[in-house]
N, C-alpha and C positions, 0 to 999 in steps of 0.2 A: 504493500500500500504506500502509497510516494504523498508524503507529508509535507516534503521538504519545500516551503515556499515561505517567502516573509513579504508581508504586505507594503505597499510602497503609494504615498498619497499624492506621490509625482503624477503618477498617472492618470487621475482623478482630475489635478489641477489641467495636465493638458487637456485632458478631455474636454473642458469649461473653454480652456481658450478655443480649440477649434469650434467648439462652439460659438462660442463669439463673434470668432471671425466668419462663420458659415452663417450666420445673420446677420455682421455686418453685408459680406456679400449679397447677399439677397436683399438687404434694404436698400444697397449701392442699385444694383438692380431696376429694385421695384422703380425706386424715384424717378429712373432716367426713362421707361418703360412711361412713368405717367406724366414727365415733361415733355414727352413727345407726343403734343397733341393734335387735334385737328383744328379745323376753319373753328377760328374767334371772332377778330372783329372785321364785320360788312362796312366799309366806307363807300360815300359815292365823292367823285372827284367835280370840282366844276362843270368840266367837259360834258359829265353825265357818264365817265368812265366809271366799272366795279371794280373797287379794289379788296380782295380777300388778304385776311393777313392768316399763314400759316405758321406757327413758331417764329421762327426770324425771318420770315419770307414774302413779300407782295407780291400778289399777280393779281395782273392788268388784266383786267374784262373790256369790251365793249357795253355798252349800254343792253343791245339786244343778247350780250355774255357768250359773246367770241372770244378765245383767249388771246390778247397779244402779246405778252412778255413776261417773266419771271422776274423778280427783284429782289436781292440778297440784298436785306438788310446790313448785313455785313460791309457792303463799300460804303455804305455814309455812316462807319464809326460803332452800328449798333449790336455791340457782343451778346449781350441778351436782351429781349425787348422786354421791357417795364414800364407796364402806363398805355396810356392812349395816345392814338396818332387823328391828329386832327389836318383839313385840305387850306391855305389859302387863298382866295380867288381867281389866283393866277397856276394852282396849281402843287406851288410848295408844299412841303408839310412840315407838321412840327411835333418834332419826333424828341425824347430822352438817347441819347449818345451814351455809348459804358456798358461795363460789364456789372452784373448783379452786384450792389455793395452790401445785402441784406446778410445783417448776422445772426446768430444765435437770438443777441438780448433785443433784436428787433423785432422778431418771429414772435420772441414770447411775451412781448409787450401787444405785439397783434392778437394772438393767442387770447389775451388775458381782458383783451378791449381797452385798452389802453390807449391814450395820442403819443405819440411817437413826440419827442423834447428834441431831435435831431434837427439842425438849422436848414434851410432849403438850399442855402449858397452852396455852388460846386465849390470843392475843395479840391478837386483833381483837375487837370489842363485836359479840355478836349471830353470833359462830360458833364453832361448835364441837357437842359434843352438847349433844340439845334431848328433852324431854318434849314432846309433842306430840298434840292432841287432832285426830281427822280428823273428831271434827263440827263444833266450832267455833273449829275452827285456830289453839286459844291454845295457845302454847308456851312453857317456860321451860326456863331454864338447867338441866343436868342437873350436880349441882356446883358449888362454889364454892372455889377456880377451877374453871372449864370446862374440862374434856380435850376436847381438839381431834386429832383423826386425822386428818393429811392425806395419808395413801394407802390401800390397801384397807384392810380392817378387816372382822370378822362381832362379832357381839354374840349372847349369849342371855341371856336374865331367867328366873330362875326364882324360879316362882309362889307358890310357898310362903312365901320368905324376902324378894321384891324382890331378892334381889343381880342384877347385871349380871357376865356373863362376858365379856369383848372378847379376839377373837387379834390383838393388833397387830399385822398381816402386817409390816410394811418392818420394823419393829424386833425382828422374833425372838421376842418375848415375852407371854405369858399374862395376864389381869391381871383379877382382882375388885372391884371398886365395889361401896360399900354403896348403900342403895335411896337413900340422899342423894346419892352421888355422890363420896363418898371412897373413892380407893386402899385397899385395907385389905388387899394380897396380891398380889405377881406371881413367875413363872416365867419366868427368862430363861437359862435352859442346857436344851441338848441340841435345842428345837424349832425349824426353818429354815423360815421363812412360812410361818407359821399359819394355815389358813384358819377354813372350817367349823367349826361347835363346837356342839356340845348335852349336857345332861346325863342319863347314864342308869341306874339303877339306883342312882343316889348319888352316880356316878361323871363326871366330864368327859373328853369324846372332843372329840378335835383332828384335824382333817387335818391333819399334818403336812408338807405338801408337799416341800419339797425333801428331806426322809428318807422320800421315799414309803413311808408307813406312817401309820397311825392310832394317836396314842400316847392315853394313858389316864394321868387325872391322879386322885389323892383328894382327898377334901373334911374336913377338919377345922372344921368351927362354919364362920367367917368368916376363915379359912385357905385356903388355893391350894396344896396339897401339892405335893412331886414327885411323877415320874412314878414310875407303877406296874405300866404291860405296856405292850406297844406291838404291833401287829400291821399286819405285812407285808401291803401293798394290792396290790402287783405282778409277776403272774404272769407265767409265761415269753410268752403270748400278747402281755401289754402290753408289756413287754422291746420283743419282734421288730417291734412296731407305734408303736414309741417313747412309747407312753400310760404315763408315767413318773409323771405329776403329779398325787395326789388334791387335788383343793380342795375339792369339796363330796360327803357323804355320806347317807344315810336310812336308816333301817329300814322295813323293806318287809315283811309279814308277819311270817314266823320268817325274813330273810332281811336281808341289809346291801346294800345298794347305793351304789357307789361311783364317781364321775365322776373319771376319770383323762385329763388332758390333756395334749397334745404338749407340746414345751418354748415351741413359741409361746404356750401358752396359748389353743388351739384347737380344735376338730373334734378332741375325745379321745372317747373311749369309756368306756360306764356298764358297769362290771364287778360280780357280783353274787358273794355271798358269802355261808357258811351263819351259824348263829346263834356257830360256834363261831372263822369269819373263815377257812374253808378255801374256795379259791378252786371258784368251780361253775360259771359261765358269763360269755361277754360278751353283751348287747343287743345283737340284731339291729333297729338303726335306721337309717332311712334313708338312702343313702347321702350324703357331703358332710355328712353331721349336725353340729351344733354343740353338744353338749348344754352347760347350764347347774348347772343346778336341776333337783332332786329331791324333788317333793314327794309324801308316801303320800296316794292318794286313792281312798277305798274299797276294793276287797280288791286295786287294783292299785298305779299313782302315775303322778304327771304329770312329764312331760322338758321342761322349754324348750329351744329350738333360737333361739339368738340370732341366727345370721349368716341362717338360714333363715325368719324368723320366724314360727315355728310351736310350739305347745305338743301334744306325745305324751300319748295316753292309752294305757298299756301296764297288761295282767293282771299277776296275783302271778304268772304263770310267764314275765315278760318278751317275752310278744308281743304286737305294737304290733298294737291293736284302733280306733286314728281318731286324731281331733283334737280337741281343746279350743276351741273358739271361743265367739264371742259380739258379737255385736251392735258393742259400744263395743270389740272389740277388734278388727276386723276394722278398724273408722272409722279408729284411729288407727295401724294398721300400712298404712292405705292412707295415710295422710298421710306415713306415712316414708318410702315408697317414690317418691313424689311429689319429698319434699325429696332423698332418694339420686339421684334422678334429674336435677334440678337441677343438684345438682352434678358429677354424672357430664357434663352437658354444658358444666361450667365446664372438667372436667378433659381433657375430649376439645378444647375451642377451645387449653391449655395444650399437649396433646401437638401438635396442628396448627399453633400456632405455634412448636414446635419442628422440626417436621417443614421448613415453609418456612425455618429457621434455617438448619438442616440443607445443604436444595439452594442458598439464598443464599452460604453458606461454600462450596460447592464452586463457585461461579459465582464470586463476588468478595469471600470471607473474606481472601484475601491481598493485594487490590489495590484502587485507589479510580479511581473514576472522574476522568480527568486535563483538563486543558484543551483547547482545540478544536484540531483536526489544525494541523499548520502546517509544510507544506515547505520548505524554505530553496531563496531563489532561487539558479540557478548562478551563479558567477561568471565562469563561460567558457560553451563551447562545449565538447560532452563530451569528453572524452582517453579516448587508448586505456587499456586494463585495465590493473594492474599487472603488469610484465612478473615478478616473483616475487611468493610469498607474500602476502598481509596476511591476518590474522586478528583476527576481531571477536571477541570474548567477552559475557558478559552484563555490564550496566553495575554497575558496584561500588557503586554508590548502593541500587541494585533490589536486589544482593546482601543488603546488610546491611538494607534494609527486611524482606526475607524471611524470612530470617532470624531476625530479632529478631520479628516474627510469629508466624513457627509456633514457637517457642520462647514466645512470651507465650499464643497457643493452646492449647499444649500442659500448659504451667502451669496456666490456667483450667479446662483439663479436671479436669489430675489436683485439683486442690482444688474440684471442681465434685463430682468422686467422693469424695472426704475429706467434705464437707459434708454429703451424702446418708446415708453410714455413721454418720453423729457423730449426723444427726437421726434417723435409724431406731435407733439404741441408745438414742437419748433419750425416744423416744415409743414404745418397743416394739412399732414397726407392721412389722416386717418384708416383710409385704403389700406395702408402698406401697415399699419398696428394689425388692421384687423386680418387680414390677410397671414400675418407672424402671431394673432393668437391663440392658431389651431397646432404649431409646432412650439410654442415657446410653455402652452399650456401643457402639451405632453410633458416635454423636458422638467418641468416645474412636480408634474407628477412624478414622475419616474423618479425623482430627487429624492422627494418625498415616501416615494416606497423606498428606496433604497436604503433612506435614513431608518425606516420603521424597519426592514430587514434585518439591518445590521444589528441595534438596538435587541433585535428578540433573538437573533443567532448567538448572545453574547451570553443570554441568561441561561443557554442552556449547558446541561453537564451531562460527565457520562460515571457512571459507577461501577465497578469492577471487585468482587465478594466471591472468593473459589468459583464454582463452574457458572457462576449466573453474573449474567450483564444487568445494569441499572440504568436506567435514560431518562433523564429529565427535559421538559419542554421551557420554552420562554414562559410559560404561567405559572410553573410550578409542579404540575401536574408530573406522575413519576411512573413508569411501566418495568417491571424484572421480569427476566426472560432466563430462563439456562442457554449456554451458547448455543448448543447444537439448533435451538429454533431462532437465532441469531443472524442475519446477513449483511453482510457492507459490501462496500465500494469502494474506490480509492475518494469517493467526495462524500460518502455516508455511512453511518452506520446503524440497524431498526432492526426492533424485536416485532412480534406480528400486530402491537398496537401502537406502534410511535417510532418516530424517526427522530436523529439527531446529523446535523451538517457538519459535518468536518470539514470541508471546503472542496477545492476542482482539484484539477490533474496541478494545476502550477498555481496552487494560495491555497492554506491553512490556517485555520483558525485557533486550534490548538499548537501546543510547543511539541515540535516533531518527536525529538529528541526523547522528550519522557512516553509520548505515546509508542515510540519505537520497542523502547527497554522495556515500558511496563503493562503495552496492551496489546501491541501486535505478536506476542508469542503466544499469547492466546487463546487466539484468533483461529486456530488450525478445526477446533471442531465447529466455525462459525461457515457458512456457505458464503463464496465471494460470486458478488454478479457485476456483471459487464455496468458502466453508466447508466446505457438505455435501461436497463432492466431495475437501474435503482431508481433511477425519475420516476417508471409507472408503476413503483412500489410507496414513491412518496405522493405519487397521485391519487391511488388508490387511498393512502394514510390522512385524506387533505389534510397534508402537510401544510400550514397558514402560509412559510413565505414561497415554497412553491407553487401554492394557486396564486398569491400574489405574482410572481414572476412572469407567469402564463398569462394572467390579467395585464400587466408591463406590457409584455408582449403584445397586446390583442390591441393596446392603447398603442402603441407603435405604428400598430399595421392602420389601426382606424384614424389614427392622426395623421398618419400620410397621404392614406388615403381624401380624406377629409379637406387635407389643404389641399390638395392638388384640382382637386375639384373647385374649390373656392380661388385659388389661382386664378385658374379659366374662368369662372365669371366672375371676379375682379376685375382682372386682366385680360379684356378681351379680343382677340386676335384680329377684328376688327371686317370690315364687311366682306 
């Protein structure tokens, strides 16, 4: 019977880290997987040209939504786009230049509804708002100094005057630029992230988001009044359906259409409204829909579906009549799905090296592989059994290795789960927590059996009195047997009503050494069986941490299972 192993809680600790890093990979993953989105924002250009913006991308429509051109935001400066891109009369736009400057304690000041204390002035050369020409992609500074928005933001220009309207979402507030770029007016009471904004009848319309309502501000010359009506976006339908959130809005004939989103800021629903904002119906669009953007297009308007990447063409009486495609738009929603895909298989080899993590920790998380067997020679000729008692227990060494294992285990988990909450507040991807809580919830269990394993594997003993065995369990509870109805294994040993774990082929629970001298001589009138034959002798015995084991196990397979499934409709591979 080969005893000879010593437990080792190195291996435990690795097992945590790959762990770690087989869900950082997978959240690395997810994220890039759900940055790469579809059609967001619908503009129309002076001309009457559509312009789609795709990630960091514009393409040119005609009016009638012939494609003519692609446009890599990347030649006018913009590394990641942030905010809204608003048209000039002549065409320009006025776009945020720079790469994402959002940190952590930005994210979780968003998180938490918080205004952002961060100043608007660019602090970097070359970012911030930009004038910008899409024929020959010379841009300048909009301002001197440059306001710089480093989180959402919408803009509108109106044509008559050049002013610039911006709703600084993260900070709460309203704010006029003159056509040069100076402040010359802002509103910071009463609006909770601001989105959308357009001017109408004289007047500025806000989606007020977080007061789900659309407030209405006056205009004095080069003045930014307060508010002056406000009306409620939120019918008892979005209540019940949780579409609490307007961000973006339209006028749609003699009609308002209003995109109300979940509190993830998700798959909300376009709610329509009459001229006078009394609620009249929801859009019947496609199920799983994503809606975006709201653009009026001809006697109907166009939906973007960002997660789905699709653009609705829907009548003035809100029923979806096709699709908007085109050429150059089809090219580069096939390239995203290309790159989703990619990374969806960076993130599937993450959950599969969590998975092998997974069975690894139940194999040998608590123990290390020990040095090569080694029996001690006898020093006699065997003597008779003890004529009383002796009792072995588990060696105190193995104890406290255990111990102090599933305790450093257990730790790593629970800050393995702290880590993943701290970054799904941070990056408001909710998706990607819930998505890691059908594998992080296994792991968390598994911990947790393992700690309850060990724990009861420690209390038990084995007793040894002339020809009879004594086996006691983690309760207490005690069964004598004379050998010969006795059997073990090199990991067990059980009389015909109770088992006791000695441990596998390579880890011991007990101290080899006295087991060797003072129990395996024995042993000769005891029946030895193969492993297989001891497991469905301790199945038979439901043995407590062998059904739990099984149970581990069954949690393993259904947790896999489980995410993989939820993967896919998370993450969906796309039309």
């Amino acid at each position: 019977m080969n005893l000879n192993v010593k437990v080792d809680g190195r291996v435990a600790l690795l097992a945590v880290a790959l762990a770690v890093i087989a869900v950082g990979v997978k959240v690395w993953a997810d994220g890039q997987v759900l940055a790469i989105g579809g059609p967001a924002q619908l503009l129309r250009a002076p001309s009457g040209d559509i312009y789609i913006q795709v990630q960091n991308h514009l393409l040119q429509h005609s009016a009638q939504g012939a494609f003519k051109r692609r446009f890599d935001l990347a030649a006018v400066g913009v590394e990641s786009l942030i905010g809204g891109i608003a048209f000039y009369p002549n065409g320009d736009i006025l776009i945020r230049r720079g790469s994402d400057p959002r940190s952590l304690y930005d994210k979780l000041r968003a998180y938490a509804r918080l205004a952002s204390g961060r100043s608007i002035v660019s602090s970097s050369p070359g970012e911030g708002l930009a004038r910008c020409n899409v024929t020959s992609l010379a841009c300048a500074p909009f301002g001197d100094p440059v306001p710089d928005f480093r989180a959402t933001f919408h803009a509108f220009i109106d044509a008559s005057t050049g002013s610039v309207y911006v709703s600084d979402t993260s900070r709460h507030t309203l704010r006029r630029f003159s056509a040069a770029g100076k402040e010359t007016s802002s509103v910071a009471n009463g609006v909770r992230f601001p989105n959308q904004l357009l001017l109408y009848e004289g007047r500025l319309l806000v989606a007020d988001t977080n007061n789900h309502r659309i407030a209405v501000f006056d205009l004095n010359g080069d003045e930014l009044l307060r508010e002056s009506a406000s009306f409620d976006v939120e019918p008892d339908e979005a209540r019940s359906r949780g579409e609490r959130w307007p961000t973006h809005f339209a006028r749609v004939a003699e009609h308002w259409w209003v995109n109300n989103m979940r509190n993830d800021m998700r798959n909300g629903g376009v709610y329509v409204f009459d001229s006078d904002w009394t609620f009249v119906k929801r859009l019947r669009l496609p199920e799983g829909a994503d809606p975006i953007a709201i653009l009026p297009y001809g006697p109907g308007a166009l939906i973007s579906d960002w997660e789905n990447d699709r653009i609705y063409r829907v009548d003035a009486d809100g029923q979806l009549v096709g699709e908007f495609t085109s050429s150059g738009l089809r090219e580069l929603l096939q390239e995203s799905m290309e790159r989703r895909g990619f990374y969806r298989v960076v993130s599937w080899l993450g959950i599969a090296l969590l998975a092998m993590v997974l069975a690894g920790l139940l194999v040998k998380g608590l123990s290390a592989p020990a040095s090569p067997t080694h029996r001690a020679a006898p020093e006699s000729e065997p003597v008779e059994p003890p004529a009383d008692w002796v009792w072995f227990r588990p060696d105190p060494v193995v104890v406290r290795k255990l111990r102090a294992t599933a305790r450093t285990a257990a730790l790593a988990v629970t800050a393995l789960i702290a880590a993943l909450v701290v970054l799904a507040i941070a990056s408001a991807q909710w998706l990607i927590l819930l998505g890691l809580a059908l594998p992080v919830t296994g792991l968390a269990a598994i911990t947790a059996s393992l700690y309850w394993m060990s724990a009861a594997l420690l209390r038990t003993r084995i007793g040894l009195r002339g020809k009879h065995i004594a086996l006691r369990d983690h309760r207490g509870r005690e069964s004598r047997s004379p050998l010969h109805r006795v059997v073990y294994s090199d990991s067990a040993i059980a009389t015909p009503e109770m088992a006791v774990v000695l441990g596998g082929p390579h880890k011991s629970l007990y101290d080899r050494h006295q087991l060797e001298k003072n129990l395996v001589p024995y042993l000769d009138a005891a029946k030895k069986l193969t492993d297989w034959q001891m497991q469905l002798k301790l199945i038979r015995l439901h043995r407590p941490t062998t059904v739990l084991l099984g149970l581990v196990l069954i949690t393993c397979a259904v947790t896999l299972v489980a995410y993989l499934t939820a993967s896919w409709t998370v993450f969906p591979a796309g039309p």
